[in-house]
C-alpha positions in Angstrom: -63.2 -8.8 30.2 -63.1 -5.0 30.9 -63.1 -2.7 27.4 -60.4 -0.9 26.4 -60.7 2.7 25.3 -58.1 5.5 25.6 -60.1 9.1 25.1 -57.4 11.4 23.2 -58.2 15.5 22.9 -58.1 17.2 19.7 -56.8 20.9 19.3 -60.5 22.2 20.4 -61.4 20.7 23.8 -64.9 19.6 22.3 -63.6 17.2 20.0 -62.3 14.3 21.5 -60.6 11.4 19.4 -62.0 7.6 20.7 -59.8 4.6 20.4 -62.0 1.7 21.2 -60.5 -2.4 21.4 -61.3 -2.7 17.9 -59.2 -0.4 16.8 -55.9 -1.7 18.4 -55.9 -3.9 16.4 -56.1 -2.5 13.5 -53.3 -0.2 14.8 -51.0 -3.1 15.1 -51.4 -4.0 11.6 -50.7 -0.6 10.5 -47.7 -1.2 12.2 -47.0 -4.1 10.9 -47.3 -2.9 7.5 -45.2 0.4 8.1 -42.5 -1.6 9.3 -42.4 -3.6 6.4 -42.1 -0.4 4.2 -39.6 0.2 6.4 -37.6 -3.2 5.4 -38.5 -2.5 2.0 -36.7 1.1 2.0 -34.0 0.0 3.3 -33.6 -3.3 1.3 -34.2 -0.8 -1.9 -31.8 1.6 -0.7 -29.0 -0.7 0.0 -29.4 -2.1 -3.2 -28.8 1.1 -4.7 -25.9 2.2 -2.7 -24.4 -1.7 -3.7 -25.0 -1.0 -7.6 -23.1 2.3 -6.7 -20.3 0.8 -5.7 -20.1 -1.5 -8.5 -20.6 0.8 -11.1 -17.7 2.8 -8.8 -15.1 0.2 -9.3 -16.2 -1.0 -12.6 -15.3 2.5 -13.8 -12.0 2.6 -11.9 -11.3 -0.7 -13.7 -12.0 0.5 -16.9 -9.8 3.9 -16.4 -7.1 1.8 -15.5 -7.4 -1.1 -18.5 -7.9 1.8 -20.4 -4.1 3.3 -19.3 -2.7 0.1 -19.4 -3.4 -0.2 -23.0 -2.3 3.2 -23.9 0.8 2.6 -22.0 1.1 -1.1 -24.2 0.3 0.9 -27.6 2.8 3.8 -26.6 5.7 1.4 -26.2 4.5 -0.6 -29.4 4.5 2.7 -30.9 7.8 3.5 -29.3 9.6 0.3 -30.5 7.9 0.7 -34.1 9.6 4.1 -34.2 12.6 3.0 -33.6 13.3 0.6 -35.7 11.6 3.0 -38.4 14.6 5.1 -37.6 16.9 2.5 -37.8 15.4 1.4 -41.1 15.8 5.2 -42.3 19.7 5.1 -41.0 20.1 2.1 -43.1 18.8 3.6 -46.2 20.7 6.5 -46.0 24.0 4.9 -45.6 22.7 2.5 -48.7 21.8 5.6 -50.6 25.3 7.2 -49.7 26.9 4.0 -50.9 25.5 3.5 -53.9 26.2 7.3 -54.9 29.6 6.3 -54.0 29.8 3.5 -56.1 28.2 5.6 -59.4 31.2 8.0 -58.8 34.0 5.5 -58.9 32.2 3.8 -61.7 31.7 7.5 -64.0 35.2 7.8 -62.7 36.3 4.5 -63.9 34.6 5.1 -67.1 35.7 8.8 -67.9 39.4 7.3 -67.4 39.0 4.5 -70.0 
């Protein structure tokens, strides 16, 4: 088995950076282990980008549950009002009617 080393030269031509067999290996597992990180980052990441879009739409929902009730407490409103009115139509017609019955009875008893 013939060694393997790979000579690499450094910013001054002196220097000169040595790779020997042993340290492939230990290359490899730095590798390894970066590319792992790698899986991590991007498992992490796309996590995050999924709980984005779910906090997305559960805000959307909300808005809209949110409009959908105002739009069932205007009209509950709305109806409420209106027979309030009618209520207050009623009165006033009763109110007229009984001040129309005291007058015929003062009347009645003014002529006795």
């Amino acid at each position: 088995m013939a060694k393997f080393e790979v000579t690499i030269p450094r910013a001054d031509e002196k220097e000169v950076a040595i790779i020997r067999e042993g340290n492939i290996g230990f290359q490899r597992d730095v590798k390894k282990r970066f590319e792992k990180i790698d899986q991590l980052l991007f498992a992490i990441i796309a996590a995050v980008i999924v709980s984005l879009v779910a906090v997305v739409i559960a805000v959307i929902g909300l808005f809209l549950d949110q409009i959908r009730y105002n739009n069932a407490a205007y009209r509950e409103y709305s109806e409420r009002l209106e027979i309030n009115e009618l209520l207050l139509e009623q009165n006033k017609q009763n109110q007229e009617f009984i001040l129309q019955y005291q007058e015929q009875i003062l009347e009645a008893l003014k002529n006795r």
